[in-house]
C-alpha positions in Angstrom: 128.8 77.0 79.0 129.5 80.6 78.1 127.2 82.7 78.3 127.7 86.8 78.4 125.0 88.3 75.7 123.3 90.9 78.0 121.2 92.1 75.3 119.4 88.5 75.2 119.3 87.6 79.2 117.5 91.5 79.2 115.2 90.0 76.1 114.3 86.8 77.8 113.9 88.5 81.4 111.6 90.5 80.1 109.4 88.3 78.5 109.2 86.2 81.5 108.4 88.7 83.8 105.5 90.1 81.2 104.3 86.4 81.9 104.7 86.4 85.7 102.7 90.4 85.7 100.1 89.6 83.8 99.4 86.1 85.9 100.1 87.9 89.4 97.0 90.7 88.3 94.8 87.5 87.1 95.2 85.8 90.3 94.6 88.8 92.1 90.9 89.1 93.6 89.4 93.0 93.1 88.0 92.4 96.2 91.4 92.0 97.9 92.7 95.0 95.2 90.1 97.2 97.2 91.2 96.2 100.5 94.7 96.9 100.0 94.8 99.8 97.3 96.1 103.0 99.4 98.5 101.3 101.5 99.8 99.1 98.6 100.4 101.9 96.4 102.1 103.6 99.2 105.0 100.9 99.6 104.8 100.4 95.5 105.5 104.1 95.0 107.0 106.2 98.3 108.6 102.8 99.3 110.1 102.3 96.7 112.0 106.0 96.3 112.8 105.4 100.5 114.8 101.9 99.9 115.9 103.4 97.0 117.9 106.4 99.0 118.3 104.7 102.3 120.3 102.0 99.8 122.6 104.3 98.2 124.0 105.7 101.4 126.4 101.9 102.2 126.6 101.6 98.3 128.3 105.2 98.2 130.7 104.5 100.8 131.3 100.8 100.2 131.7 100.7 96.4 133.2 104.0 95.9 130.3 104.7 93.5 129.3 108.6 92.9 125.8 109.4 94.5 123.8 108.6 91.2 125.6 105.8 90.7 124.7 104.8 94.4 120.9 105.6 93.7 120.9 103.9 90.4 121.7 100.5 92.9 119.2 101.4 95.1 116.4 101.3 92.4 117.7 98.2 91.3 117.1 96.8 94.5 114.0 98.2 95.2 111.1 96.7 94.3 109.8 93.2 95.6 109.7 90.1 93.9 105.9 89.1 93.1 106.4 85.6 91.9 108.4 85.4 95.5 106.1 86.7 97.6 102.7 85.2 95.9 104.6 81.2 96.2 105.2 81.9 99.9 101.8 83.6 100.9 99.7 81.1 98.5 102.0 77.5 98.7 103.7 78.0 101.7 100.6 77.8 103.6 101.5 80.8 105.6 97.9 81.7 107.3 98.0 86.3 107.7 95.1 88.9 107.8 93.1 89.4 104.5 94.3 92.9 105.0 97.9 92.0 105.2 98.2 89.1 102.6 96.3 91.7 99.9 99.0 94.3 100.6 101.4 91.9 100.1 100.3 90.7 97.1 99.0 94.2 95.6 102.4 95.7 96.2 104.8 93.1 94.8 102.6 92.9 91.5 103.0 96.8 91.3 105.8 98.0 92.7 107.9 96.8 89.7 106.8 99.6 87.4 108.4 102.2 89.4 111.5 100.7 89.9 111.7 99.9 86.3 110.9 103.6 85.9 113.3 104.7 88.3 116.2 102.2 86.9 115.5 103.5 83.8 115.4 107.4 84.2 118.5 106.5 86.3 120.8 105.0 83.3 119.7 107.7 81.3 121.1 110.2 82.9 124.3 108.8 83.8 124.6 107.7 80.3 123.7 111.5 79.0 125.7 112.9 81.6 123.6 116.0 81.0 121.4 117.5 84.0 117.9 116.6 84.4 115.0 119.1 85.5 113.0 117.2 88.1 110.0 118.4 86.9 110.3 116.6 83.5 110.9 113.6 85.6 108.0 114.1 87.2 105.6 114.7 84.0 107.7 111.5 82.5 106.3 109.6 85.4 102.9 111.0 85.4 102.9 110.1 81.6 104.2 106.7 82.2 102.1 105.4 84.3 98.8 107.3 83.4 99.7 105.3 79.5 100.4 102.3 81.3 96.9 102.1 83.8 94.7 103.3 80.8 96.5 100.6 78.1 96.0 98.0 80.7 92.5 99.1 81.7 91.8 99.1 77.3 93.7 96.0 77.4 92.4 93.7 79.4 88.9 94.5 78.3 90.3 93.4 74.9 91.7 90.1 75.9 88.2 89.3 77.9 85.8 89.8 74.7 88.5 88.2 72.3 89.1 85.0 74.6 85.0 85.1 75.0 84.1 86.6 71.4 86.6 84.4 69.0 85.6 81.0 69.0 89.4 79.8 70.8 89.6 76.1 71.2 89.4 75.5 75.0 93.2 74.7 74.9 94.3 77.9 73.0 92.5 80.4 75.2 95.7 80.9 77.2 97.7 81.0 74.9 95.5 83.7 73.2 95.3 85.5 76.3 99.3 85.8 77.0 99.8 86.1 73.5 97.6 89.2 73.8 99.4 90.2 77.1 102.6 90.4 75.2 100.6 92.5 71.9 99.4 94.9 74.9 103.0 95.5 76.8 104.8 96.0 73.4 102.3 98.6 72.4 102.4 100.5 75.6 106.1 100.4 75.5 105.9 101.5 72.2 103.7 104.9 72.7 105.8 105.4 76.2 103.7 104.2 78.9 104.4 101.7 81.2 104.4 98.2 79.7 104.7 96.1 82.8 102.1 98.2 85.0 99.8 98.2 82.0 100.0 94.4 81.9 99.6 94.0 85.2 95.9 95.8 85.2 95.3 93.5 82.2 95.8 90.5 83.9 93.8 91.9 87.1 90.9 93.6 84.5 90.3 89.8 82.8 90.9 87.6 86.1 88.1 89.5 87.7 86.1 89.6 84.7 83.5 86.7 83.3 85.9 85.0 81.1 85.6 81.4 79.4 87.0 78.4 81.1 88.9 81.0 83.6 90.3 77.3 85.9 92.0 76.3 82.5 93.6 79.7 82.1 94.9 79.7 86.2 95.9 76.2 85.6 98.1 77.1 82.3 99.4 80.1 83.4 100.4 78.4 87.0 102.5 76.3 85.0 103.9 78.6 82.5 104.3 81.8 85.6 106.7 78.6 86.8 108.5 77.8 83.3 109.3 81.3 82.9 110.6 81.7 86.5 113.1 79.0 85.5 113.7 80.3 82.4 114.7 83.7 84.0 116.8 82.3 87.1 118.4 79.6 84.7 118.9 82.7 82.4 120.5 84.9 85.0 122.6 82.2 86.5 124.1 81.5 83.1 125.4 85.5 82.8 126.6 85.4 86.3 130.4 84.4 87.0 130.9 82.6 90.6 134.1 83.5 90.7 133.8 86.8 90.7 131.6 87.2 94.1 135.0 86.4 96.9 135.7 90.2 96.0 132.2 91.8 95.8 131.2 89.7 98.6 131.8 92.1 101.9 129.8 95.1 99.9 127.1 93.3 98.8 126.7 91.4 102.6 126.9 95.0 104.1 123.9 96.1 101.4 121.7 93.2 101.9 121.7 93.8 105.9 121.0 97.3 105.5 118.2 97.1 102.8 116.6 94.1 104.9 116.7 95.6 108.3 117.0 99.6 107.8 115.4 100.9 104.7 113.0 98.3 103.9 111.4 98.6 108.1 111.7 102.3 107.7 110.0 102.3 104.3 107.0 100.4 105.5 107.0 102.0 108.5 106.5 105.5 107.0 104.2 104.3 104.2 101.5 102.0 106.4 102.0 105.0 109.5 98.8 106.5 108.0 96.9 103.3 107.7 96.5 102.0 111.0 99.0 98.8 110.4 99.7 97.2 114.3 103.4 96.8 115.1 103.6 92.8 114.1 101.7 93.8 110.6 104.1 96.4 109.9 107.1 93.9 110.9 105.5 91.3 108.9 105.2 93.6 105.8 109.3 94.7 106.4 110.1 91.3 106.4 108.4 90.0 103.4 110.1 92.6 101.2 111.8 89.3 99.4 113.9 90.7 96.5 114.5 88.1 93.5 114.9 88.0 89.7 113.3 91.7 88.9 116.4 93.1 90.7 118.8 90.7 89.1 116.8 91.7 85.4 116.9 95.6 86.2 121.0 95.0 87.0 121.7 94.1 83.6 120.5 97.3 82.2 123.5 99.3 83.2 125.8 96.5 81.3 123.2 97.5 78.1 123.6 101.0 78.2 127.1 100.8 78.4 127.7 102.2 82.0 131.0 101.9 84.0 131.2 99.6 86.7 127.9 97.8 84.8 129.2 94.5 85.5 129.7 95.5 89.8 126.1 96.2 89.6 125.1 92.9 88.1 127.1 91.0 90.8 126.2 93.0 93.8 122.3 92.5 93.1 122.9 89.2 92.9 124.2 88.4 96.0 121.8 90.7 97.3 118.9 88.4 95.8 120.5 85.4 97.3 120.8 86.7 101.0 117.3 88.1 100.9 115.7 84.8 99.7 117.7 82.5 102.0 117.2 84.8 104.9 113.8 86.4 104.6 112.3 83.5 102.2 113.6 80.6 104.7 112.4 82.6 108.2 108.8 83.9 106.9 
């Protein structure tokens, strides 16, 4: 089979992941969103930008890559995989603290936005090649995710009265639901906020809402959060080449041990320090920084914008993703 249309696998990826978002805020309790907020935004936002630096460092010397280039890795890379971490913490039957499941759980749902943002802001300045004022950035981001949480807050309130309000047959509700999900994400997109944080608060605005048959939606979206896993990974594994990993093989080995045991301990380190995590917490949370199809996703958008060395990034990230789920996924 040959497969190499980026544009597409970046099309599908993203439709997937829309799915995975918006069930990962549905099956998230508010109760648990409480718990966890400050110290799950911490690793979704500062822990992110820390792997995202402590990353670049072996990917500058290794690859030969300039220091954006190097960073532009690292935020590829950076975020947690949700649909990883909610299987193992949910089916796995892995028993933690309240406190330390929620952060988990909170974190990997919404840590994607910002690496998304920081992929993103990334590309386009190596593809402008035209300095950037960090303080735009910074109103960019502020913009982006101020749209995104007040689209999703809007949003989800609208899914909950049209899935109550419309007269669905029992069957269609999620389909109406998701269908709606992906109406919300486009929009946001479209006015420049963040789609996927906004359909992440959807999803946790209607799961925690009184909504009609809500054990038929968890039921349907179970089973289509795991159809669009596949879809993704089957999607992914098409575009990849196996016999171009021999070569990339050393670097991306030498990247995988530092993210897993330098900058993802040191990011949680620094970001639960102010919340009273023990030691064996905090190593737990380090640990469970899985990384899976989001970072294999945000790798194709270097080959999209046209970037040199697009395809190295693809590659690398993958390899990555496969040493941190057969290491970390395998020893949780």
């Amino acid at each position: 089979l040959r497969f190499d249309d980026v544009n597409a696998a970046y099309m599908i990826g993203s439709v997937a992941l829309v799915i995975i978002l918006f069930d990962s805020g549905f099956h998230t309790d508010l109760k648990a969103f409480r718990l966890a907020l400050w110290p799950a935004m911490a690793l979704a936002t500062g822990g992110v930008v820390v792997t995202t630096a402590v990353v670049a460092v072996p990917v500058h010397y290794l690859m030969d890559f300039g220091w954006l280039e190097s960073a532009l890795m690292g935020a590829i890379l950076s975020s947690t995989d949700a649909a990883a971490v909610f299987f193992l913490l949910r089916v796995g039957g892995i028993h933690v603290r309240d406190r330390v499941r929620a952060t988990l759980e909170v974190e990997s749902g919404s840590n994607d936005p910002m690496a998304i943002f920081l992929t993103l802001g990334l590309v386009g300045m190596l593809a402008s090649k035209a300095p950037v004022s960090p303080v735009a950035l910074g109103m960019d981001f502020v913009a982006k995710f101020g749209i995104g949480t007040v689209a999703g807050m809007f949003g989800g309130g609208l899914i909950v009265l049209a899935v109550n309000k419309m007269g669905f047959e029992r069957g269609l509700q999620p389909l109406a639901a998701l269908s709606l999900a992906m109406v919300l994400f486009a929009a946001t997109e479209q006015i420049h906020g963040s789609g996927f944080l906004a359909v992440y608060i959807a999803g946790l605005a209607a799961g925690n809402a009184r909504i009609n048959a809500p054990e038929t939606m968890r039921r349907f979206q179970d089973g289509l959060t795991w159809l669009a896993q596949i879809v993704m990974f089957l999607t992914l594994g098409l575009l990849a080449t196996p016999a171009e990993f021999p070569s990339f093989a050393p670097s991306a080995l030498a990247v995988a041990v530092v993210l897993i045991l330098v900058a993802r301990p040191l990011a949680a380190w620094i970001c639960l320090l102010p919340y009273r995590f023990n030691r064996n917490e905090t190593a737990f949370v380090a640990w469970v920084g899985l990384r899976g199809s989001v970072s294999v996703l945000l790798s194709i958008v270097p080959m999209v914008a046209g970037l040199p060395h697009g395809r190295e990034y693809f590659v690398v990230a993958f390899l990555v993703v496969l040493v941190s789920l057969s290491l970390q996924g395998w020893t949780i």
